[in-house]
C-alpha positions, 0 to 999 in steps of 0.5 A: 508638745514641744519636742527636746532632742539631746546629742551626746558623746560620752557618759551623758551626766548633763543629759540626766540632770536635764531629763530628770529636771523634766520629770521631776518638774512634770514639763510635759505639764508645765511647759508642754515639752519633753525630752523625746530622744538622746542620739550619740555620735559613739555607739560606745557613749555611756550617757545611751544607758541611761538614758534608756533607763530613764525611758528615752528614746536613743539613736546612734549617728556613728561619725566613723561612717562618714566620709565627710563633716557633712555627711555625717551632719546630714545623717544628723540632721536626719535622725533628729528631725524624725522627733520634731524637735522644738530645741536640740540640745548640745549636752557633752557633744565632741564634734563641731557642727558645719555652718549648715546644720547650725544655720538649720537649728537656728535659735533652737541649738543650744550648748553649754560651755564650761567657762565664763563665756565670752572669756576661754572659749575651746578646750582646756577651760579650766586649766586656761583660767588658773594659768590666768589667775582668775578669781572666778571660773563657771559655766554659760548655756549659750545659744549655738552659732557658727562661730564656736562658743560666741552665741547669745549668753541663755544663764550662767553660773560662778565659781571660786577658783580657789588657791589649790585648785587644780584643772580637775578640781575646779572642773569637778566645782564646775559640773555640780553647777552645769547639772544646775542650770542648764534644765533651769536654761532649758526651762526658760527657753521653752516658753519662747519656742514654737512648737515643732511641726 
């Protein structure tokens, strides 16, 4: 079985569209994998109930009770590899990771960034590409590497960027087509991975 780990910080809504994407297409069936833990940085992330009550397993690695990025990235490291992940999953996860737990995870990191990538890396995506002018706005699953937001392109999705928009209703746009493709990246993904020993 080939284990999915997802991270998160806050209330988890890319995480659920992933874990009811694997239930709803049985991939425990049809790609012989399965969402087998959730793990926040904050014990407070609104994504940990739900994703209880969807039956995953939770963890919390709290950042405050680390001196150092890695340390805290070691803890990580550490929980995760209990589930014997086959792909970690980067789904609303605010910390930037060291060179050595990327190097780790290498080619089973995965992250999903709401622009067009390589355009607008880093925050304030949205805002960034009206300011631009841009026609077109999106999202891009891409592969995790040290250099933030640079990995392999997985899937995109676009947008209209429309006259009125604002940073949050283009945002709001935006999400709807996140909840779309990343289990649809995932799913493609999953045949390529090995499976975790």
């Amino acid at each position: 079985m080939k284990n999915i780990v997802i991270l998160i910080s806050g209330g988890g809504s890319n995480m659920a569209a992933i874990i009811r994407a694997a239930q709803r297409e049985s991939w425990r069936k049809s790609l012989d994998a399965q969402v087998s833990a959730v793990v926040s940085n904050r014990p407070d992330a609104g994504g940990l109930a739900i994703a209880r009550e969807l039956l995953v397993a939770t963890d919390v690695v709290d950042h405050k009770n680390f001196a150092s990025r890695e340390a805290f990235d070691a803890e990580l490291a550490g929980v995760i590899d209990r589930h014997n992940p086959s792909l970690v999953v980067l789904a609303g996860f605010m910390r930037i990771l060291t060179p050595a737990f990327v190097a780790r995870y290498e080619g089973r990191l995965i992250n999903i960034h709401p622009s067009l990538l390589p355009a607008f890396p880093g925050l304030h995506t949205h805002q960034r590409a009206i300011d631009a002018g841009c026609k077109f706005a999106g999202v891009t699953v891409h592969q995790v590497t040290a250099e933030l937001d640079f990995g392999p392109i997985l899937d995109q999705a676009v947008v209209p960027v429309l006259p009125d928009d604002t940073a949050a209703s283009l945002a709001a746009r935006v999400l709807t087509q996140e909840h779309l493709i990343y289990p649809r990246a995932i799913a493609a993904l999953l045949p390529t991975l090995a499976t975790a020993r």
